[in-house]
C-alpha positions in Angstrom: -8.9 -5.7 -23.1 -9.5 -2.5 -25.3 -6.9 -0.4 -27.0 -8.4 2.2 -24.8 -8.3 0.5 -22.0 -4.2 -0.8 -22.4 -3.9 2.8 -22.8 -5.5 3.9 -19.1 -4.1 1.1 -17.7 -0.6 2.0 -18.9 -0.8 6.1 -17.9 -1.8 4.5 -14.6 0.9 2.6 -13.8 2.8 5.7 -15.3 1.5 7.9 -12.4 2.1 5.4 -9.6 5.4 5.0 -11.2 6.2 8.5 -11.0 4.7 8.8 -7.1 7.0 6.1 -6.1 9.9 8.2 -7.6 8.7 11.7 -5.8 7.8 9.6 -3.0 11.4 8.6 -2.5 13.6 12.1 -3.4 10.8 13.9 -1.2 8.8 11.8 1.6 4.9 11.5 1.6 5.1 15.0 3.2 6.9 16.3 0.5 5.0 14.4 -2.5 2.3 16.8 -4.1 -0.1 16.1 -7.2 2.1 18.5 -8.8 5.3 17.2 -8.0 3.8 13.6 -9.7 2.4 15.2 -12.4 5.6 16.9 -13.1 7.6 13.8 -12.8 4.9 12.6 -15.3 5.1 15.1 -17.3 0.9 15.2 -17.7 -1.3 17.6 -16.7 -1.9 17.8 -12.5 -5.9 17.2 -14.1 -4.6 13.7 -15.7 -4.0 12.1 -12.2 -7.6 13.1 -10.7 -9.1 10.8 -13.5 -7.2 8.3 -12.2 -7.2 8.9 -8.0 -9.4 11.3 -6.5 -6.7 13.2 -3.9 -3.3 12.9 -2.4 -4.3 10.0 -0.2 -6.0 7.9 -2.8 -2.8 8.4 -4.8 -0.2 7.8 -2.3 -2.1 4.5 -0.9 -1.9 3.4 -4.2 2.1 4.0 -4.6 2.1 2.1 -1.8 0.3 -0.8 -2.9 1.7 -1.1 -6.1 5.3 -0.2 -4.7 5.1 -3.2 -2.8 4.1 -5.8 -5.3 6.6 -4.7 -7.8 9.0 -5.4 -5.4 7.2 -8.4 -4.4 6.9 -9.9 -8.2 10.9 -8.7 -8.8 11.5 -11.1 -5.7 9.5 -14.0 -7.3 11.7 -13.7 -11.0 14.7 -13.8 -9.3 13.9 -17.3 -7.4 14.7 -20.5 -8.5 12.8 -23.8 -7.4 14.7 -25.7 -8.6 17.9 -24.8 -6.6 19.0 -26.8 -3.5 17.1 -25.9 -0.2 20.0 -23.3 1.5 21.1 -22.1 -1.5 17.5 -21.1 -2.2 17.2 -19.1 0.9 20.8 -18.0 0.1 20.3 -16.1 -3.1 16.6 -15.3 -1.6 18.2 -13.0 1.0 21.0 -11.3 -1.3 18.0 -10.6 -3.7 16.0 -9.3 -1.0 18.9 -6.7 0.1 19.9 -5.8 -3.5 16.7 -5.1 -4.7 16.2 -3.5 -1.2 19.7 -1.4 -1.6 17.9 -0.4 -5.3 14.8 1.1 -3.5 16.1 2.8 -0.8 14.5 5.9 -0.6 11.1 4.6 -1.2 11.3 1.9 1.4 12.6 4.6 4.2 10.2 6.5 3.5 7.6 4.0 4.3 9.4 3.2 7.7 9.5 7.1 8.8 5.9 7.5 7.5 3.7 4.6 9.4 0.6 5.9 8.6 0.7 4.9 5.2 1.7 1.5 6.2 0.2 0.7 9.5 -3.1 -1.9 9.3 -5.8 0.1 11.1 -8.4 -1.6 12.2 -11.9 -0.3 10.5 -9.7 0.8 7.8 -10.8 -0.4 4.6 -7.3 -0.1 2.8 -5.8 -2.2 5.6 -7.2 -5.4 4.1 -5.2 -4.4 0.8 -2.1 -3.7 2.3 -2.2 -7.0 4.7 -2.7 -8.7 1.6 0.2 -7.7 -0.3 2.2 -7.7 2.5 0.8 -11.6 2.8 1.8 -12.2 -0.1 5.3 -11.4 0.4 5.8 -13.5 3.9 3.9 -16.1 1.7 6.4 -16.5 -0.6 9.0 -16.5 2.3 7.3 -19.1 3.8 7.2 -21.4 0.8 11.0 -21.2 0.0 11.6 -21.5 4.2 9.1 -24.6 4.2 10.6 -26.6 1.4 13.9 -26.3 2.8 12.5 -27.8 6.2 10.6 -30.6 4.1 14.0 -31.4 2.7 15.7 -31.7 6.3 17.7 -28.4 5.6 16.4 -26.2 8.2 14.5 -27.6 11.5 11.2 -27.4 11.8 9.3 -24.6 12.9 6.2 -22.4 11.9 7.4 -21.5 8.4 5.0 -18.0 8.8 6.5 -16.9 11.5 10.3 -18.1 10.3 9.1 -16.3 7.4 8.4 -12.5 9.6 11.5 -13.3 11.6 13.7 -13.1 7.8 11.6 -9.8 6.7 12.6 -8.5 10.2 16.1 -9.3 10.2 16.3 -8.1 6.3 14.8 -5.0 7.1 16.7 -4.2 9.7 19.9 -3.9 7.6 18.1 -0.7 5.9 16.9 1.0 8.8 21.1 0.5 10.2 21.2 2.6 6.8 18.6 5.0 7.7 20.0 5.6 11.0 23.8 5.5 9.6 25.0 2.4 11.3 25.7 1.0 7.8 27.9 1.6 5.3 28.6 -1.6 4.2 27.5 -3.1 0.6 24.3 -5.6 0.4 26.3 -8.3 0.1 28.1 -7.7 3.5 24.4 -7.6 5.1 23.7 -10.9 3.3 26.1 -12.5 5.2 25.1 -11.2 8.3 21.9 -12.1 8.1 22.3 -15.4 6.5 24.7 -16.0 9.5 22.2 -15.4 12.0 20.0 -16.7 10.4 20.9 -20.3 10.1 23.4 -20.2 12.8 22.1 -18.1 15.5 24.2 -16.6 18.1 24.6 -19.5 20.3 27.7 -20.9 20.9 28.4 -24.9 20.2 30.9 -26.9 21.0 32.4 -27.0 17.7 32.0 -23.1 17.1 33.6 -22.7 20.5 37.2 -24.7 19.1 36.9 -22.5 16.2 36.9 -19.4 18.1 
């Protein structure tokens, strides 16, 4: 790769960077080429070298948004860790890195056009694919722990949905101010239902 193109590359990721920042204090409504470039600090003409209007630029937040927080996930996993404590630390990841991005993430729940895959749409393939990436990964951690007799067996994808799900819940209790507790408190909630369910056994029922 040229010096020249490190450079563009770089100034890119500087923009989106920036969006993702606007994005959050302001909502997709409130996100303007000038807000970005401000936030920036380039010239408004700087980011139509790069996207060709609002939507290109904002798709592209979105994208890149996403497998940041994706690839953050990934470094903070260990392999090599036992089966449940893998998924443990997962989850608490998952909400802390969630807690960090806050304002970015709710405004992709309140604004679903960004986010939902439209058929015909030919951004919805890239957006299924990051997002595919993400359950992926859930999916491996979820699988070796059922390989290793950890976790019964099911379809590790959808095991894998069902965690998103329940992780995302805790932030739209936060959107909707059900929540005030700190990540951690959410891990355990999750991780509770998770592996436990809600079912009652005989054993849980003496220790009631």
């Amino acid at each position: 790769m040229t010096r020249e193109e490190l450079i563009k590359e770089y100034r890119g990721r500087e923009i989106l960077e920036a969006a993702r920042r606007v994005i959050g204090r302001h909502g997709f409504e409130g996100t303007t080429i000038d807000r970005v470039a401000e936030e920036a600090r380039i010239a408004k003409g700087t980011i139509y070298l790069y996207f060709g209007n609002k939507d290109d630029l904002l798709h592209a937040a979105v994208i890149e948004g996403i497998r940041s927080l994706n690839a953050e996930l990934r470094r903070e996993d260990n392999p090599a860790a036992p089966p449940l404590e893998r998924i443990e630390n997962l989850v608490r990841h998952s909400l802390r890195i969630q807690n960090a991005n806050q304002d970015f993430l709710k405004a992709l729940m309140l604004e679903t056009r960004l986010v939902a895959i439209v058929p015909g749409d030919p951004r919805a393939g890239e957006l299924r694919g990051v997002y595919l990436e993400y359950l992926g990964h859930l999916a491996d951690v979820l699988g070796a722990a059922m390989e290793a007799g950890a976790i019964r067996r099911v379809d590790p994808m959808v095991a894998a949905f069902t965690l998103s799900e329940m992780t995302t819940g805790t932030l739209r209790r936060r959107l909707f101010d059900l929540s005030s507790g700190a990540p951690e408190e959410d891990a355990d909630i999750v991780l509770d239902l998770f592996l436990n369910g809600v079912r009652l056994t005989p054993d849980r029922r003496g220790c009631a």
